[in-house]
C-alpha positions as CSV (number, residue, x, y, z in Angstrom):
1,X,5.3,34.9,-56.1
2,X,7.9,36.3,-53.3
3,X,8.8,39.8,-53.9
4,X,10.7,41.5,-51.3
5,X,13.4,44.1,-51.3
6,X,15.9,41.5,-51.6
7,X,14.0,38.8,-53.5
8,X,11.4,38.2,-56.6
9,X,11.3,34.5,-55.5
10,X,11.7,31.8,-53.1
11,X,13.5,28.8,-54.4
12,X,10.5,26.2,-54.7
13,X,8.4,28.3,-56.6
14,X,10.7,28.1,-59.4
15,X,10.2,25.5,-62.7
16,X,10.5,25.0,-66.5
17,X,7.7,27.3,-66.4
18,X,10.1,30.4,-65.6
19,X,12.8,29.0,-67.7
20,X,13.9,32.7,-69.7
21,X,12.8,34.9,-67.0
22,X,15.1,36.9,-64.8
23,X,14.1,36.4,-61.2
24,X,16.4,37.8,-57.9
25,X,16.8,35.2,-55.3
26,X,18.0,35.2,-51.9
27,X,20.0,32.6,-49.0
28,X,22.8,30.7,-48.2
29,X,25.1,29.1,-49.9
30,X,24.3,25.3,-49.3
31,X,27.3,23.7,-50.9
32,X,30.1,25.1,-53.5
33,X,31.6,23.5,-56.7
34,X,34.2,24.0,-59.1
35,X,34.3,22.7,-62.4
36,X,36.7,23.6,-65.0
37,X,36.5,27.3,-64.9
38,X,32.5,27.5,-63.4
39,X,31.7,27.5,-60.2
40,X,28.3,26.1,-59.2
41,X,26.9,27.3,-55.8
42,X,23.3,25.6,-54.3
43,X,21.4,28.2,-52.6
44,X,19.4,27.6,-49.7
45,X,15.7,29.7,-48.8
46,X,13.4,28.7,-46.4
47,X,11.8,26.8,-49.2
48,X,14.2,24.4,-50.7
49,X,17.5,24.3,-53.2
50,X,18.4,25.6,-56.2
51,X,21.3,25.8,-58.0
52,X,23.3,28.7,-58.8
53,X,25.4,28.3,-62.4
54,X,27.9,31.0,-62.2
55,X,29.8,30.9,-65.4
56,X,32.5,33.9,-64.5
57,X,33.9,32.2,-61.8
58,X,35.5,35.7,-60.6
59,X,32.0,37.2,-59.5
60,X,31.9,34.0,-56.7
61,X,35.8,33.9,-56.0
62,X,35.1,35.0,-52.4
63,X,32.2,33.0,-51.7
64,X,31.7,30.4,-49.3
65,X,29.5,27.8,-47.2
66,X,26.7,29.5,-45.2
67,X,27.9,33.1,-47.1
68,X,24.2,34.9,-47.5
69,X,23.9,36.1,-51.0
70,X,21.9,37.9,-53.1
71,X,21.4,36.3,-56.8
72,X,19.8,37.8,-60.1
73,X,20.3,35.8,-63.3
74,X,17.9,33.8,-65.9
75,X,15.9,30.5,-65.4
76,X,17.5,27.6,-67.5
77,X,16.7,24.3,-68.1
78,X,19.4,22.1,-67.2
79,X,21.5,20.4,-69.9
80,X,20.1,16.6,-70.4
81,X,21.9,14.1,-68.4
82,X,21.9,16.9,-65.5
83,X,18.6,16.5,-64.1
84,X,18.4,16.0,-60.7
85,X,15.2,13.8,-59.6
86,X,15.9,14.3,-56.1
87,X,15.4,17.8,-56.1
88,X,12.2,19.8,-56.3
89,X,13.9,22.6,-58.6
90,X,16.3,19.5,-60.1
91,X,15.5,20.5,-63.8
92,X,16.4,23.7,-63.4
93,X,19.8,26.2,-62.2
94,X,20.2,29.8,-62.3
95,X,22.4,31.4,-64.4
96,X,24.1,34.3,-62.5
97,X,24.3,37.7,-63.7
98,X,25.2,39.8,-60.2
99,X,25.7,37.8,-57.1
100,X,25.8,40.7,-53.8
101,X,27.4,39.3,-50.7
102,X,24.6,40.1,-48.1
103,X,26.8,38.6,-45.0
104,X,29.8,36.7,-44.5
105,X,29.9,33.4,-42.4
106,X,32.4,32.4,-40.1
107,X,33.4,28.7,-39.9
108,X,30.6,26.6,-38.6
109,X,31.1,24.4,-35.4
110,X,28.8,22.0,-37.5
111,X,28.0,21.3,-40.6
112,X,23.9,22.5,-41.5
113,X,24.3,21.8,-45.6
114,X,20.9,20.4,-47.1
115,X,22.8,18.1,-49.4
116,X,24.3,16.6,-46.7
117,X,21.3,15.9,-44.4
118,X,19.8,14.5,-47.6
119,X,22.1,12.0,-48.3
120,X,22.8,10.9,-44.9
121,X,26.4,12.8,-44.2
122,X,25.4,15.0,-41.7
123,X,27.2,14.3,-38.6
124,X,25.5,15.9,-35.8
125,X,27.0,16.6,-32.2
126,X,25.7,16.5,-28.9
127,X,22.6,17.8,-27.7
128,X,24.5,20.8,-25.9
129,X,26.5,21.8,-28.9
130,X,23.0,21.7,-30.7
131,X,21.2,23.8,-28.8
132,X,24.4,26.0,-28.2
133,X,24.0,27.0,-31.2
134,X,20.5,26.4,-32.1
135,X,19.9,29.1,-35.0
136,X,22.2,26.9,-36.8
137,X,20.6,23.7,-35.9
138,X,17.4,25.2,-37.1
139,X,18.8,26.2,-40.3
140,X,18.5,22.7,-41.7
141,X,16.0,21.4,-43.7
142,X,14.2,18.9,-41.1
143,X,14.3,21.5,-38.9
144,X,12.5,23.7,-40.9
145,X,9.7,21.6,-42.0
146,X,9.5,20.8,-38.5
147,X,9.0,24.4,-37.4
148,X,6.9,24.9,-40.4
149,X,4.4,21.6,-39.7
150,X,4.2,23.0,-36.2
151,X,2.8,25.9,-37.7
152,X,0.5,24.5,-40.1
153,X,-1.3,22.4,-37.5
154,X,-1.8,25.4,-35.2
155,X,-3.8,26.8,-38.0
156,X,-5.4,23.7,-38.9
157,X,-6.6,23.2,-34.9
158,X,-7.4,27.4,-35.2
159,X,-10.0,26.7,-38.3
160,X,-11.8,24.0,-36.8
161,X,-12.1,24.8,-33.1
162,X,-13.5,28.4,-34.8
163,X,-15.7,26.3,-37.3
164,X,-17.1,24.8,-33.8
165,X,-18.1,28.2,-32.7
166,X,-14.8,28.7,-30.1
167,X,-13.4,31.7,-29.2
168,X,-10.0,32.1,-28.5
169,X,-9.2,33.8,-25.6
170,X,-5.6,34.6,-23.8
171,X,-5.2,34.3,-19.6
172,X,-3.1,35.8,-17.5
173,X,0.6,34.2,-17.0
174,X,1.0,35.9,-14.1
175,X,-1.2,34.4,-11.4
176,X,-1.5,33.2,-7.5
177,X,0.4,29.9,-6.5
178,X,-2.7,27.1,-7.4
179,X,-3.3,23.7,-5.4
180,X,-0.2,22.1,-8.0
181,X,1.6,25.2,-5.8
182,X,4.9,22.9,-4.9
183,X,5.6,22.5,-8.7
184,X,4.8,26.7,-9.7
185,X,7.9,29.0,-10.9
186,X,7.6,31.9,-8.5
187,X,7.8,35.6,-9.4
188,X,8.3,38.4,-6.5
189,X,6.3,41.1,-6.7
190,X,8.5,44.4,-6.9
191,X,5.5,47.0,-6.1
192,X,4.3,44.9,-3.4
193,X,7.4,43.3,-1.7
194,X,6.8,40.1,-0.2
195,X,4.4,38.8,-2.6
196,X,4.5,36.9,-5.3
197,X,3.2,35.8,-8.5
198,X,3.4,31.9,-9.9
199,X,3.6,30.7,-13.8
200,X,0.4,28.7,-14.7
201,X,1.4,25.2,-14.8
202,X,-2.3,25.3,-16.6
203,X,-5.1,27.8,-17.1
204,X,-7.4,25.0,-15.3
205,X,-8.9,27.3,-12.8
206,X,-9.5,30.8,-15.3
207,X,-11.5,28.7,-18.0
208,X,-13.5,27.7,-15.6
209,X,-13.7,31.5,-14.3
210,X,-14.8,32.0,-18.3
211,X,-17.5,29.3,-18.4
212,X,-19.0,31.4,-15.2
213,X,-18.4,34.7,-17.2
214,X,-20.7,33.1,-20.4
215,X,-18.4,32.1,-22.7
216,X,-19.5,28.6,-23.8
217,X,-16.6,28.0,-25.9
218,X,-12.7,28.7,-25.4
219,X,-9.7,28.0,-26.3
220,X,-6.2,29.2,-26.8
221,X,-2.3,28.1,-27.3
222,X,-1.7,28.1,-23.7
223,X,1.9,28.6,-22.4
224,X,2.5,26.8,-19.1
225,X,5.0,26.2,-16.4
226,X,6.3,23.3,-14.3
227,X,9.4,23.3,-12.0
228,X,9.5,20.1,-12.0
229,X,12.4,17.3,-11.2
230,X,13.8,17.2,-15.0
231,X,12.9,14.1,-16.9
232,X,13.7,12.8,-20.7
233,X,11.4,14.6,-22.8
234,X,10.4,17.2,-20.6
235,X,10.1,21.0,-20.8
236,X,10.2,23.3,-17.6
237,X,8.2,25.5,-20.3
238,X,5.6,23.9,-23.1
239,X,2.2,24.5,-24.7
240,X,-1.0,22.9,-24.5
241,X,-3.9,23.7,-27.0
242,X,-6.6,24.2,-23.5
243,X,-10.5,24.2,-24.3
244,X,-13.3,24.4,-22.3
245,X,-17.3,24.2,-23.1
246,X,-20.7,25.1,-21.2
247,X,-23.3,23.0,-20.9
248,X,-22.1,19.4,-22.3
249,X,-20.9,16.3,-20.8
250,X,-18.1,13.6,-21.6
251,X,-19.6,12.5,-24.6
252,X,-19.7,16.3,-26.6
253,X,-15.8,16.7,-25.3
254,X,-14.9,13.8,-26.9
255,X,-16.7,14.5,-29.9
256,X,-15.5,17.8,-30.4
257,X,-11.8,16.2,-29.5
258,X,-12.0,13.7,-32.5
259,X,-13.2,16.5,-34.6
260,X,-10.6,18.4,-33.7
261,X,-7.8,15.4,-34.1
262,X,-9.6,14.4,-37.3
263,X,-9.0,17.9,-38.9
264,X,-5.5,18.5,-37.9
265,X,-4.3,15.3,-39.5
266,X,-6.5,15.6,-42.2
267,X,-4.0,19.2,-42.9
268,X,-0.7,17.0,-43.2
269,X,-2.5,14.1,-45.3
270,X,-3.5,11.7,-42.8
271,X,-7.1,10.0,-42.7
272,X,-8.2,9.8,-39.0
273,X,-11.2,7.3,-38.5
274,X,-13.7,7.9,-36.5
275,X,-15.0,7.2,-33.7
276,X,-11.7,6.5,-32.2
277,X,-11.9,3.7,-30.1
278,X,-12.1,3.8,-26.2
279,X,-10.8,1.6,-23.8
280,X,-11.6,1.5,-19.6
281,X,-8.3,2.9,-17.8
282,X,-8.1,-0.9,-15.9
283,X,-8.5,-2.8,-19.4
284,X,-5.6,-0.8,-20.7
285,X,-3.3,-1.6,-17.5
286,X,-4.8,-5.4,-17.7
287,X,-4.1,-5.5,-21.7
288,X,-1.8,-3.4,-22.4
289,X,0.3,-3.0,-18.8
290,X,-0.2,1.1,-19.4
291,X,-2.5,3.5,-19.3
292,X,-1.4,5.3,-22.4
293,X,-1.5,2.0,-24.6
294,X,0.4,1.7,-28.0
295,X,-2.4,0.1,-30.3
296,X,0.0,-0.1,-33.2
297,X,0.5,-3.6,-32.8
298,X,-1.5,-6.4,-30.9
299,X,0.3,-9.0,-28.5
300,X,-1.7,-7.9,-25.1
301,X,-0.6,-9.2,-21.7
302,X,-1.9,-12.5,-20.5
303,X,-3.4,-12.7,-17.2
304,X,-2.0,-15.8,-15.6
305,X,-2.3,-15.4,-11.9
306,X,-5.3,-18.3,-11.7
307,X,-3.3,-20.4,-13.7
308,X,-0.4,-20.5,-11.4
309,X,-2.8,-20.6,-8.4
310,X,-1.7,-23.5,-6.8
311,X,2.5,-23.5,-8.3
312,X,5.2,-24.7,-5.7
313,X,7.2,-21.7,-7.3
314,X,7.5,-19.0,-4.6
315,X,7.9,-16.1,-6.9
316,X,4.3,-16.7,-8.9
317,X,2.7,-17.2,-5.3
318,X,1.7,-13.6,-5.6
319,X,-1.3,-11.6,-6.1
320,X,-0.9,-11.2,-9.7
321,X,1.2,-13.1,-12.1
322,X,1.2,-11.8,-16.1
323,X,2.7,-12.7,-18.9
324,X,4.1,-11.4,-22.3
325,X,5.3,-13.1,-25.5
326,X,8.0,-13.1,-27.5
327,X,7.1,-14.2,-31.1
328,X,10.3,-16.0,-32.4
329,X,12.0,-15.0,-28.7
330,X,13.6,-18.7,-28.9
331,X,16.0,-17.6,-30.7
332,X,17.8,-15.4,-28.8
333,X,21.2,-15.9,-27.5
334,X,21.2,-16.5,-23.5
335,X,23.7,-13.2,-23.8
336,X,20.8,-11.6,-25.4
337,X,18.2,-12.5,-22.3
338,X,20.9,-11.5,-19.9
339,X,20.6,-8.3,-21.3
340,X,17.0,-8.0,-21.2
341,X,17.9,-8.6,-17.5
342,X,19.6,-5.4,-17.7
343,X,17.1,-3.7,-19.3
344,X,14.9,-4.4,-16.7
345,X,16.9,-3.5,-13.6
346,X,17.3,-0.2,-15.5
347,X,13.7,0.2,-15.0
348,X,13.4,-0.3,-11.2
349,X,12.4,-4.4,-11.5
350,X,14.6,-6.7,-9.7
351,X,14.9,-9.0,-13.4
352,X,12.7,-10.3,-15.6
353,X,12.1,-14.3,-15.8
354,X,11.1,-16.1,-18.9
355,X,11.0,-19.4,-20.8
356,X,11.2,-20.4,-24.3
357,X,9.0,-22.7,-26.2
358,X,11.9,-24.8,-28.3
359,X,11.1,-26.2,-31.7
360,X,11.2,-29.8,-30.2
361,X,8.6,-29.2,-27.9
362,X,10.8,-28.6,-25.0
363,X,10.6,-25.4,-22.5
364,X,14.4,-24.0,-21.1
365,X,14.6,-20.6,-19.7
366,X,15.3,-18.9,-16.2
367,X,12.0,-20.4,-14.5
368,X,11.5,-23.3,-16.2
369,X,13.0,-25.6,-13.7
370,X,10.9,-23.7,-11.2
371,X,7.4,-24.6,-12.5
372,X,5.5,-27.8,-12.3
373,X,5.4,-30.3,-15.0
374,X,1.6,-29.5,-15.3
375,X,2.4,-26.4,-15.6
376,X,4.5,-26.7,-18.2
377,X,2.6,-28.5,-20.4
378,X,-0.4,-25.9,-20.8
379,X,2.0,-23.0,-20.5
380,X,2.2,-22.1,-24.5
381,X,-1.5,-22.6,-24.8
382,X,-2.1,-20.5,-22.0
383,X,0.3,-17.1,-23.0
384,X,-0.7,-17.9,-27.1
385,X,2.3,-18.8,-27.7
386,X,4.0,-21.7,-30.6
387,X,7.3,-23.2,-31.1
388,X,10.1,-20.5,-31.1
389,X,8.8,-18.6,-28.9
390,X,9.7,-17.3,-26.1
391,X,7.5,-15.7,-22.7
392,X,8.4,-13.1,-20.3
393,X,6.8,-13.3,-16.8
394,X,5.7,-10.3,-13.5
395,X,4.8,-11.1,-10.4
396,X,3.8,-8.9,-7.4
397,X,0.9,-6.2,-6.7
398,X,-1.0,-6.1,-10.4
399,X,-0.5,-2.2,-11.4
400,X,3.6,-3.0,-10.4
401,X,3.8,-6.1,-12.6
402,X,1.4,-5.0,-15.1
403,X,3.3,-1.8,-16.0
404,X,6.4,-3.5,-16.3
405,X,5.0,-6.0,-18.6
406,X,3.8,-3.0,-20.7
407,X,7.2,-1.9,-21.2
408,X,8.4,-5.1,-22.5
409,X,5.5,-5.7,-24.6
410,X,6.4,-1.9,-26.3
411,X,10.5,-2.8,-26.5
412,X,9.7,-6.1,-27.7
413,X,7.9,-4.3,-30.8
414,X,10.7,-2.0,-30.9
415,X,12.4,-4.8,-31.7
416,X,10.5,-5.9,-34.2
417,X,10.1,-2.9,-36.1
418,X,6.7,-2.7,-35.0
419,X,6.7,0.9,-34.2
420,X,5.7,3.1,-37.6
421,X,6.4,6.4,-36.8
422,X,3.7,7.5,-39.8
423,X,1.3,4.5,-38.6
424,X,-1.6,6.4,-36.3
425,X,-3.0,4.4,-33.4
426,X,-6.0,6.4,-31.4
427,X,-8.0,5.4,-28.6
428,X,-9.7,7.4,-26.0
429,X,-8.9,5.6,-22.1
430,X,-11.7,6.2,-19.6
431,X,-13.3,5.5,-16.2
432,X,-10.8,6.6,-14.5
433,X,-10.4,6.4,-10.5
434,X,-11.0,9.7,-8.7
435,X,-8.5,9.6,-6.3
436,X,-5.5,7.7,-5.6
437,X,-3.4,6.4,-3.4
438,X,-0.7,9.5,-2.2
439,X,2.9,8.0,-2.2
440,X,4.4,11.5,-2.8
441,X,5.2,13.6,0.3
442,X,4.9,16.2,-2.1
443,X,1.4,15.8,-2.9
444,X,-1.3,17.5,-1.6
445,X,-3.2,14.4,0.3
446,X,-4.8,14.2,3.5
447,X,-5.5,11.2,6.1
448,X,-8.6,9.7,5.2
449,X,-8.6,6.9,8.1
450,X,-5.7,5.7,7.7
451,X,-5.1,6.2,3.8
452,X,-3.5,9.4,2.3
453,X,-5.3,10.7,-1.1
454,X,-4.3,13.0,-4.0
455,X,-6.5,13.6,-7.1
456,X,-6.0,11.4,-10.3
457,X,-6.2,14.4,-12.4
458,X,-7.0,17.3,-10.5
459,X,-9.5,18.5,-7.8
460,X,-11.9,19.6,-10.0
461,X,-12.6,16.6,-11.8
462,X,-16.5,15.6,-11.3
463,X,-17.0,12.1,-9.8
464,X,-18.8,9.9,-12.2
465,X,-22.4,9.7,-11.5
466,X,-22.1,5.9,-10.1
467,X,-19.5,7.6,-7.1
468,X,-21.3,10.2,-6.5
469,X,-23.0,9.2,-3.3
470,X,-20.0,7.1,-2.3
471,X,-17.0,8.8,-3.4
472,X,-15.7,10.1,-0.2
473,X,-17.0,7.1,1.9
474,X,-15.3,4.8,0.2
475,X,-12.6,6.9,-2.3
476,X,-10.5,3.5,-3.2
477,X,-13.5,2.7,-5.6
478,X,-14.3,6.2,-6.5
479,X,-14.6,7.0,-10.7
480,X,-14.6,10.2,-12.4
481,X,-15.6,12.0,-15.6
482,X,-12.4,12.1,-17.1
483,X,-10.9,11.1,-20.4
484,X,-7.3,11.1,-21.8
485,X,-6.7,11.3,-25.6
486,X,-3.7,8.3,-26.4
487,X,-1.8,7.9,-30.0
488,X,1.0,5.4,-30.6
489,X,1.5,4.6,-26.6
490,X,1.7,8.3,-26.1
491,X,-0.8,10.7,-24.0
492,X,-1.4,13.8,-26.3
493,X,-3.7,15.3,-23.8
494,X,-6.8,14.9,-21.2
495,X,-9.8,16.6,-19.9
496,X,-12.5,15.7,-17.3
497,X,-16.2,17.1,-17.0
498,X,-15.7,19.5,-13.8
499,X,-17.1,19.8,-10.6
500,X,-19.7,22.8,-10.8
501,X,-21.6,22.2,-7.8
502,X,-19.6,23.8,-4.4
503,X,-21.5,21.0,-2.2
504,X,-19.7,18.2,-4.5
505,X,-16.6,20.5,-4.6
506,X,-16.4,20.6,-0.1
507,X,-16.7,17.1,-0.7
508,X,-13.8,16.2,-3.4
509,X,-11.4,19.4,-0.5
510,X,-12.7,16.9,2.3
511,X,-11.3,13.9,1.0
512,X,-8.3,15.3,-0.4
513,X,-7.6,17.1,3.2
514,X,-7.7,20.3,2.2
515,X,-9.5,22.7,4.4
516,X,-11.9,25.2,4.0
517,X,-9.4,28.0,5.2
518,X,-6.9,26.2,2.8
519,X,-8.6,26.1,-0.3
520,X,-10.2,30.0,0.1
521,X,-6.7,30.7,0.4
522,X,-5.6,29.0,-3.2
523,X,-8.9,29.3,-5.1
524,X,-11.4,30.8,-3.4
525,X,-12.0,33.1,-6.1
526,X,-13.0,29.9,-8.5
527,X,-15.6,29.0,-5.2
528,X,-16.8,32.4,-4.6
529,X,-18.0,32.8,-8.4
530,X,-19.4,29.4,-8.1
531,X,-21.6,30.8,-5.9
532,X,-23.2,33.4,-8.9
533,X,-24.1,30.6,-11.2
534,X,-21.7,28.1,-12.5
535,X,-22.8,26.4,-15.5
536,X,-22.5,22.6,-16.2
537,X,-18.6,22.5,-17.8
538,X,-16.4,19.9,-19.2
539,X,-13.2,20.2,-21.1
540,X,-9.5,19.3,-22.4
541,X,-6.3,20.0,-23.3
542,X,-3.9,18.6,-25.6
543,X,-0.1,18.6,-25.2
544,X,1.0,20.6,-28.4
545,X,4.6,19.9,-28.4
546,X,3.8,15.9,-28.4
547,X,1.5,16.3,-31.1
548,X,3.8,18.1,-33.2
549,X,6.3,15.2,-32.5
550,X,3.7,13.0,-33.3
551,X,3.2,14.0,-36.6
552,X,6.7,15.0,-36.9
553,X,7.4,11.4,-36.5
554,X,10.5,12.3,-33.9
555,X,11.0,10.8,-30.9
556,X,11.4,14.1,-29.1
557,X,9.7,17.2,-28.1
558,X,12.8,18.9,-28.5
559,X,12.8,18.3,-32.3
560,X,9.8,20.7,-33.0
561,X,10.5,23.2,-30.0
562,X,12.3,26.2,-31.8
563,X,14.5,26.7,-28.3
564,X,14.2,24.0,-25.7
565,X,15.8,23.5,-22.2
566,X,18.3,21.1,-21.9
567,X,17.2,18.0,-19.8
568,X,18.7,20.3,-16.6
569,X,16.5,22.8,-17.7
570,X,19.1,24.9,-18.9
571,X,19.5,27.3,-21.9
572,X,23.0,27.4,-23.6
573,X,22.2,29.7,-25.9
574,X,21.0,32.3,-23.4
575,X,22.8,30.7,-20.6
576,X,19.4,31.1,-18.5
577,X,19.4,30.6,-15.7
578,X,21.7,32.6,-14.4
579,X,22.3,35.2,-11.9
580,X,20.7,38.5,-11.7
581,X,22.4,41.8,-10.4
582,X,22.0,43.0,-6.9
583,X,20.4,46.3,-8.4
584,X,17.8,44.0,-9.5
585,X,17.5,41.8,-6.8
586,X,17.0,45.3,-4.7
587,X,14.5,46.4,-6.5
588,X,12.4,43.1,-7.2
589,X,11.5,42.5,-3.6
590,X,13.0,39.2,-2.9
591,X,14.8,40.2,0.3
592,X,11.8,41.1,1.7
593,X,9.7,38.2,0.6
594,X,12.3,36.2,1.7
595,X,12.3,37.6,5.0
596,X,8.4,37.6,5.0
597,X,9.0,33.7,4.7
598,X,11.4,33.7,7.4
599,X,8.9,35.7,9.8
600,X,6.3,33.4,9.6
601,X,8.6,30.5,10.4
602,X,8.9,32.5,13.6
């Protein structure tokens, strides 16, 4: 029971069990309705609807949508006839005795009413009227659970990472620049001017720091920071559950990983099995065209580069040539394909060629006058296709072709209806590369011959034992510890088994060009405790706003982030960011970091 000042119940925990009693409830008024003399009012809590029967209409005469009342009165059953199955407290109402106006409500810019979301009347606006407003927005129902599932998972991941014998531990948010340094919000220093502070885009280098202090088990919410070019989806601001352990490998992460996974959808309902299944980082690109496949449905990619090895068509003389299919693609409209053209100019491809396999046994489509008459007739064999199909080709260097081809493959089962937001597809991808090739200007890379290298996931990811003679001799072929955790064509999170050894570590700097001066400058802390003892370390960290939208089943982080950024990275709420006084600027040192900058320009 809910007994507060205000309240002696919440909503939901009302039923024909309390029907007689007199129970105080409080909210807002979801909807209001007059009926020949009575007014009926459905009151909203945190916990559901109930409805309000006030039978003197003048106690309600000044209520309206959104008012926040107070409400005593007696539990009644509902005449028969008036149940209403769709409603949790449905077979009940509350019979008013004293309703106390709490707050008035002005006119909403939008509408928030439970019973309108539930039937599908809700007409939302834009995102920036949304989160304008976003207290409102939150008010609704979905919202709510949202919120609340978020919350329900934390504790879920809490009791079984402490059932594993974690700790949880917080680190510092304010920190020094790391090596991801070109991506770190900056804070200036007001008692030392000219120096400054940087958001942790992760707490990467002080769990290690913990696994040298003896903890052999952490974890915590972590919030991190990334001032990075804004993208769909992404928050300048988010939260990653971050663990570390002592003295295991690859194997005991993931273990402890599916544990984890298994536990927190166990809390919502949801039966993980387990062992989740792991696939090799260049099978997923080869099968699946990503490296974050989406095994809710099959339909891989079909490798046909040998089979168009000796074609007269120019285009498929390339170094790889792959292949999607369409099942029942026949039957599109040549408007339809013209938009797939579209589509895939959208995504940086210069079109997307196909052919169709037509019920009487002919092929048509944008290539088909292109390939050879022996290639035509093994063609449906070869891509798995039948009648009424239809095939969508790449061409070009394989990782290009093949990702494109993984985006088609995922809109084709878009299409479909292929994509269950409540269906649950796991897999682990490993053997990764080490290093790879640094087309960012950006990045921190060096020359290594001729060839610029940045990390695949960060600098302190141990080489796998087969590269560790040969990783910086020959880096192109170089593999690493490191693992990413995937669900429904979606990376949730990552780890790697870390580099505890400083002759390895000089090794990993060399490659990646950064010196010795460079990286005693960023981390030389993290090299100097090395030094004391460093004990074998491996970990992970899952992204906690995609697996709240995971289980959410949105398509959006923003969904089950209380207040998100705009995709600017903007807050209208708040109206952050926005400028600061010059009393503060004054005092916070900038000027003279700024002009610490500009001396060593000089």
């Amino acid at each position: 029971m809910t007994q507060t000042k205000y309240k002696t119940n919440s909503a939901a925990e009302l039923g024909l069990a309390n029907v007689g009693s007199t129970v105080t409830l409080a909210g807002w008024v979801d909807r209001r309705r007059d009926l020949g003399g009575m007014t009926f009012l459905d009151l909203r809590d945190h916990s559901g609807l109930i409805q309000i029967m006030v039978a003197d209409s003048a106690m309600a005469k000044d209520v309206r949508s959104e008012y926040v009342l107070q409400v005593t009165g007696k539990v009644a059953a509902r005449p028969e006839g008036q149940v209403n199955e769709h409603l949790a407290t449905g077979a009940i109402e509350v019979d008013a005795e004293k309703i106390t106006v709490l707050s008035t409500a002005a006119v909403l810019p939008f509408q928030v009413s439970s019973v309108l979301e539930n039937e599908g009347d809700n007409k939302l606006p834009g995102e920036d009227v949304r989160l304008r407003y976003r207290y409102l927005d939150l008010r609704r129902p979905s919202m709510q659970a949202r919120l609340k599932l978020r919350s329900d998972i934390m504790r879920a991941a809490r009791q079984s990472l402490y059932s594993m014998d974690f700790e949880e531990i917080e680190t510092p948010t304010l920190i020094k620049s790391t090596p991801e340094g070109a991506r770190d919000f900056v804070v200036p220093s007001r008692l030392q001017p000219g120096s400054w502070y940087a958001l942790p885009q992760s707490p990467q280098l002080l769990k290690q720091l913990l696994m040298v202090s003896g903890v052999e088990r952490y974890f915590q919410f972590a919030r991190c920071y990334r001032d990075e070019d804004f993208r769909a989806d992404r928050q300048p601001e988010f939260t990653q559950l971050d663990m570390e352990m002592s003295y295991v490998g690859q194997e005991d992460v993931i273990a402890m990983g599916e544990k984890l996974i298994h536990d927190v959808w166990a809390s919502q309902g949801y039966e993980v099995e387990l062992p989740i299944k792991r696939i090799d980082y260049k099978d997923a690109m080869a099968w699946y065209g990503s490296d974050k496949p989406d095994l809710r449905f099959d339909n891989k990619l079909v490798d046909l580069t040998e089979y168009f090895k000796d074609t007269p068509f120019r285009v498929f003389q390339a170094s790889y040539v792959g292949a999607v299919r369409y099942e029942g693609g026949a039957s599109l409209s040549r408007r339809e394909f013209d938009a797939w053209q579209e589509w895939a100019k959208q995504r940086g491809a210069k079109g997307l060629a196909y052919v169709t396999f037509k019920e009487d046994g002919t092929i048509a489509g944008s290539i088909a006058k292109h390939i050879s008459d022996a290639e035509r007739e093994g063609l449906m064999e070869a891509t798995g296709s039948k009648l009424g199909d239809a095939v969508f080709f790449a061409a070009g260097e394989a990782e290009d072709a093949q990702t494109l081809l993984g985006m088609v493959r995922r809109e084709i089962a878009k299409r479909q209806g292929l994509l269950d937001p409540k269906k649950f597809a796991f897999c682990w991808v490993v053997n990764f590369p080490l290093f790879r090739r640094a087309d960012d200007p950006n990045d921190d890379h060096v020359n290594v011959g001729h060839t610029n290298w940045t990390s695949v996931h960060h600098p302190f990811t141990m080489p796998s034992e087969s590269s560790l003679d040969t990783f910086d001799t020959d880096p192109e072929h170089a593999m690493s510890d490191a693992y990413d955790i995937v669900c429904n064509g979606l990376e949730m999170g990552g780890g790697s088994v870390r580099i505890h050894r400083d002759d390895i570590q000089q090794r990993v700097l060399k490659v990646l060009g950064i010196s010795q001066e460079e990286a005693d400058e960023k981390f030389g802390f993290l090299l100097e405790a090395f030094k004391y003892g460093a004990p074998p370390h491996a970990g992970m960290a899952i992204g906690w706003d995609r697996a709240s939208a995971i289980l959410s089943g949105v398509d959006s982080i923003y969904d089950v982030i209380a207040f998100p950024k705009t995709h600017s990275g903007s807050d209208p709420l708040t109206g952050a960011p926005a400028p600061i006084s010059e009393q503060q600027i004054n005092e916070s040192g900038v000027k003279e970091a700024v002009a610490a900058l500009e001396a060593d320009k000089q």
